[in-house]
N, C-alpha and C positions, 0 to 999 in steps of 0.2 A: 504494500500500500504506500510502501514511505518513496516509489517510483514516478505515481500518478501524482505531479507536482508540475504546475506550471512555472516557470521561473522569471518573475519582470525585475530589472536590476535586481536587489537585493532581497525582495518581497518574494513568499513564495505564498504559490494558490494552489489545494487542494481541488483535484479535476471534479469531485463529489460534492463540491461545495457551488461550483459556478452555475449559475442560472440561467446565463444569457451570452453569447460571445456576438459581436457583429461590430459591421467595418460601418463610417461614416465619413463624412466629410466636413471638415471646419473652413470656415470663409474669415479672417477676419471684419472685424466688425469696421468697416474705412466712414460710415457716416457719423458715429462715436466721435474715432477719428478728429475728422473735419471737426467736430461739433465742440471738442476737448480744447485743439491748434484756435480756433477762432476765439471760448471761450477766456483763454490764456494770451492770447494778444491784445484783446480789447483790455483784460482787466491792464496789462503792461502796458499799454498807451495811456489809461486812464492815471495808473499811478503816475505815469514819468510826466502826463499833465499836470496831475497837482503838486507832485517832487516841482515842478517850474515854477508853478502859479504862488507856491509856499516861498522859493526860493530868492522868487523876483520881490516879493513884497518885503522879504529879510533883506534882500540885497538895495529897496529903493533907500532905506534908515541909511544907510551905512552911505561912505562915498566911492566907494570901490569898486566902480562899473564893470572893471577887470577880472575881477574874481566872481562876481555875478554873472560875468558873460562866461568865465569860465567852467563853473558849475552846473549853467545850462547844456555848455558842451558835454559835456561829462555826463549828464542824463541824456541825452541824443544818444551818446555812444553807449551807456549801457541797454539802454532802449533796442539799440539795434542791434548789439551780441546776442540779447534776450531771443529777438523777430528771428534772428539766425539759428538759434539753437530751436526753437519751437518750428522753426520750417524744418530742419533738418530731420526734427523728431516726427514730423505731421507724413515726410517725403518716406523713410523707413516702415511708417506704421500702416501706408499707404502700396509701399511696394512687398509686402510680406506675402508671401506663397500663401493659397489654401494648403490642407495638410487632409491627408488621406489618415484616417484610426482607426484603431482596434480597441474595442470597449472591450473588456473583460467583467464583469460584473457579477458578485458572489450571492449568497444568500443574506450573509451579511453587510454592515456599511461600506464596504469597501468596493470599490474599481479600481480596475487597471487600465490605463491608457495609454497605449504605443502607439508609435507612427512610424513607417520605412517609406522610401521615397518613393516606393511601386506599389500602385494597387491592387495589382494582382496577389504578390505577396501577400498581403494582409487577407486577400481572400484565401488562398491558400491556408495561410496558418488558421483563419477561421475553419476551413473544413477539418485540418488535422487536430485540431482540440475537440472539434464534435463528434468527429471517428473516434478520438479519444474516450472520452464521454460512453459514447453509445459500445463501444466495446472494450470496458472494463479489462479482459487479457490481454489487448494489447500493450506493449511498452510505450511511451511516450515520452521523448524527452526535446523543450525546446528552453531557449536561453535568450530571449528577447530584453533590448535597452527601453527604458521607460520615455514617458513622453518628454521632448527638449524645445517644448515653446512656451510662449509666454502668455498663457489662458487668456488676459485680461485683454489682449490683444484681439481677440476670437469672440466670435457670438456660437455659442454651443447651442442654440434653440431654447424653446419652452421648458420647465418644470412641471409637469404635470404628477400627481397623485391621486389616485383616484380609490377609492375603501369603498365598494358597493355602484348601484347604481341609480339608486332612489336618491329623485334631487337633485341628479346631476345638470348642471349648465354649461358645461365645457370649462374650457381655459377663457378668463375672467384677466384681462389685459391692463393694467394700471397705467 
């Protein structure tokens, strides 16, 4: 029995325990995305407007047009390392591959989630974990890396839970 072990990185999964094996597809989420790059730029225009408007009005007391004119440079350019690093971030999060997976899901709370860069493979290893599964004598041994991207990146779909079917309305969208 101590054979029939799925292996993802370090995590092992009992083949008597899994309930569910299937491949999907993740799309990152690019309207987030945009929606993130834009909210993060206005707020950085707005500060570095009142960092000026705060500035100019410290700077009219004083007579130092010099340093006031300075200071405003100085907010422009951090202004626009800022525009620089959020486009840069917006352009990465924007060009991010979909990802081909493999849910692995137990009877308990736990899943496993891998990716290989072929789809077919994943279909693959899904049929040799269900042959697995469905015929107990045989050996099975595979040794898969766990997932390497960065979830928050990815829209994985709806959460649905469903206990019965009295009263059901569906998925209920906020």
């Amino acid at each position: 029995m101590g054979k029939r072990l799925l292996w993802v990185d370090g995590a092992a999964y009992p083949l008597h325990n899994v309930v569910r094996v299937r491949t999907f597809q993740i799309k990152p989420d690019r309207g987030e995305a945009l929606l993130q790059f834009l909210k993060w730029l206005g707020g950085t225009a707005a500060l570095i407007i009142v960092l000026q408007v705060a500035s100019a009005d410290s700077g009219s007391s004083s007579s130092s047009d010099y340093r006031s004119g300075n200071a405003a440079d100085s907010l422009w350019t951090l202004g626009a390392i800022m525009a620089v690093i959020l486009l840069v971030r917006l352009v990465t999060q924007l060009a991010a591959p979909s990802r081909h997976v493999l849910s692995v899901e137990t009877s308990g709370p736990s899943t496993a989630l891998v990716t290989l860069p072929d789809k077919e493979q994943l279909r693959q290893l899904v049929r040799q974990i269900v042959h697995a599964i469905e015929h107990p004598e045989t050996e099975f041994a595979v040794r898969v890396e766990r997932l390497s991207i960065n979830p928050s990146n990815y829209h994985l779909g709806d959460t649905v839970n469903m206990y019965g079917g009295i009263g059901n309305m569906g998925v209920v969208k906020k």
